[in-house]
C-alpha positions in Angstrom: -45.4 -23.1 -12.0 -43.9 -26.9 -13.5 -40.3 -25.3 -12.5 -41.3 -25.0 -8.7 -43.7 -27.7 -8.7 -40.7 -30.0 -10.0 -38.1 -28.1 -7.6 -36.3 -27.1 -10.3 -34.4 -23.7 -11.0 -37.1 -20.7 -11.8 -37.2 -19.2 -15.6 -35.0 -16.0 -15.6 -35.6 -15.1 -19.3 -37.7 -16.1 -22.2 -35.8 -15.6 -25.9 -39.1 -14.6 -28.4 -39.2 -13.6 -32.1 -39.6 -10.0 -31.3 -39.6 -6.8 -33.2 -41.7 -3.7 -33.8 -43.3 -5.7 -36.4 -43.9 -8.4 -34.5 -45.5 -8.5 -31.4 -47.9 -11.1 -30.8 -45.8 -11.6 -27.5 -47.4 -8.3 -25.9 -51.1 -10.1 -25.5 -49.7 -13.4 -23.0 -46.2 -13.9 -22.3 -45.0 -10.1 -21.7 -47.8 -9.9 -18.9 -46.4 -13.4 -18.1 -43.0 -11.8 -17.2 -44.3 -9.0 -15.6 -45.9 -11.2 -13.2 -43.3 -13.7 -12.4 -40.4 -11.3 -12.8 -39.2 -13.1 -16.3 -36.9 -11.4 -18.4 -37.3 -10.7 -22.2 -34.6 -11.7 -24.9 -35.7 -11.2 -27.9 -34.3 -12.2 -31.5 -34.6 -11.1 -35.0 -35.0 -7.2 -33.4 -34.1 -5.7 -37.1 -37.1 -8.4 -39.2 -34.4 -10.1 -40.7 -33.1 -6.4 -41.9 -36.3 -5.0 -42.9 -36.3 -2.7 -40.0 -32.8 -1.0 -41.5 -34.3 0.2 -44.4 -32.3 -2.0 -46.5 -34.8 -3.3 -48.8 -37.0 -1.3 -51.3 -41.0 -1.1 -52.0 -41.0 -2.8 -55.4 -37.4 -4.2 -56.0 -35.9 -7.4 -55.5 -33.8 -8.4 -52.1 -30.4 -7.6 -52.6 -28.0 -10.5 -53.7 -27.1 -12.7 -50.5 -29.7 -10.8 -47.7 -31.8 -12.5 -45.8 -34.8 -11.0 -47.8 -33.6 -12.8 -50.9 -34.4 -16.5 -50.5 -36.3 -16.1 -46.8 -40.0 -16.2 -46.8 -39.3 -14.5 -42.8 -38.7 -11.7 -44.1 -40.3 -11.2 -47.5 -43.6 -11.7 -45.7 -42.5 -7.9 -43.6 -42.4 -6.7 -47.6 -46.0 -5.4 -48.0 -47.2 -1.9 -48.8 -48.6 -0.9 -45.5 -45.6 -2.0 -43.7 -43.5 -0.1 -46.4 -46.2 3.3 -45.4 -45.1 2.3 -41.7 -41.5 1.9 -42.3 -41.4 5.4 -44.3 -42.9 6.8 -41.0 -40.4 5.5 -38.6 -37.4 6.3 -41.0 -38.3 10.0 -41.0 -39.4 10.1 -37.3 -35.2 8.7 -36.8 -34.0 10.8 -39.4 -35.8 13.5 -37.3 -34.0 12.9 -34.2 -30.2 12.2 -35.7 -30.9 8.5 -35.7 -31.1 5.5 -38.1 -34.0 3.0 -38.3 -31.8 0.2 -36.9 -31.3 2.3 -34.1 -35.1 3.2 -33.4 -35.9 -0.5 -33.6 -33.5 -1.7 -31.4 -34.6 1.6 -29.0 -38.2 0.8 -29.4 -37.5 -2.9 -28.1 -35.1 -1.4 -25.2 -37.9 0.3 -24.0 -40.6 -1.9 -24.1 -41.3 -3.9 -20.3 -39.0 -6.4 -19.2 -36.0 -6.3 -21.8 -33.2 -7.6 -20.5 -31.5 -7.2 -23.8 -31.5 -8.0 -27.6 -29.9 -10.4 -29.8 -29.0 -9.0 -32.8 -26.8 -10.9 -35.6 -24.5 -9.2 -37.1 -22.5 -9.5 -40.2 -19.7 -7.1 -40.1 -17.7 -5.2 -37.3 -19.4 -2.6 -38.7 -22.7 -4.2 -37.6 -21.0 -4.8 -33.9 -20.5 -0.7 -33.5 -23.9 0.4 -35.3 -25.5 -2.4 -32.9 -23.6 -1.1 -29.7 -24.9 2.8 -30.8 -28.1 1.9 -31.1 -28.3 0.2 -27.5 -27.2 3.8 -26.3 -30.3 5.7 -27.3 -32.9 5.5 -24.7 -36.6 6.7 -25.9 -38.5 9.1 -23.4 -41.8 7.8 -22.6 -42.8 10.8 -25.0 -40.9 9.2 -27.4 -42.4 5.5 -27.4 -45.7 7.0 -27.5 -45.0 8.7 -30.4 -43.0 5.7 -31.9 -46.4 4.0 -31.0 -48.5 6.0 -32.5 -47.0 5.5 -35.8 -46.9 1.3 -35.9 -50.4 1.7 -35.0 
């Protein structure tokens, strides 16, 4: 590794765009960190909102989102990721939960998540944030969560 070759201070954590979404991660650097002991951070955990529910199959982004001027997360606004995101909602709904809180769960879960950096624009945000970091999925649970991003 450059760090030890170069005596420097070993990687502790990585900070990837992650998300249920998104997960190109899973194929080289999550084994990566399993191996050398690397932490995950990820960013963007919600898509940028997407993963909230906040925006709608066949209407505009509401005024001032992210979804309204960001090509990020306007590319998430598809109709098979709309089919997908109906599935998760009702699977949350199902078990007293929102889909914020199921993505940020699903990320918790995953290997080697140190934590999740989530922006936030209101207190509100802060407390729905802090909730969601609560809920930890049973292996059950992921599988099933799996099951329908697949």
């Amino acid at each position: 590794l450059l760090a030890e070759m170069r005596g420097w201070s070993p990687f502790v954590t990585i900070q990837p765009h992650y998300h249920m979404f998104e997960r190109s991660i899973e194929k080289e650097l999550v084994p990566y960190c399993n191996a050398y002991g690397v932490g995950i951070l990820p960013y963007f955990p919600l898509a940028g909102g997407f993963l909230t529910g906040k925006y709608r199959r066949g209407e505009p982004a509401p005024a001032g989102s992210r979804g309204e001027n960001n090509g990020y997360v306007r590319q998430y606004m598809t109709d098979a990721n709309f089919d997908r995101l109906d599935k998760l909602s009702a699977w949350a709904t199902a078990h007293d939960h929102t889909l914020g809180d199921l993505a940020h769960a699903w990320l918790l879960a995953q290997p080697r998540i140190s934590s999740v950096i989530s922006g936030v624009t209101s207190v509100e945000h802060v407390h729905t944030n802090a909730r969601a970091a609560s809920w930890k999925l049973s292996p059950e649970e992921k599988q099933e969560v799996d099951g329908l991003l697949a």
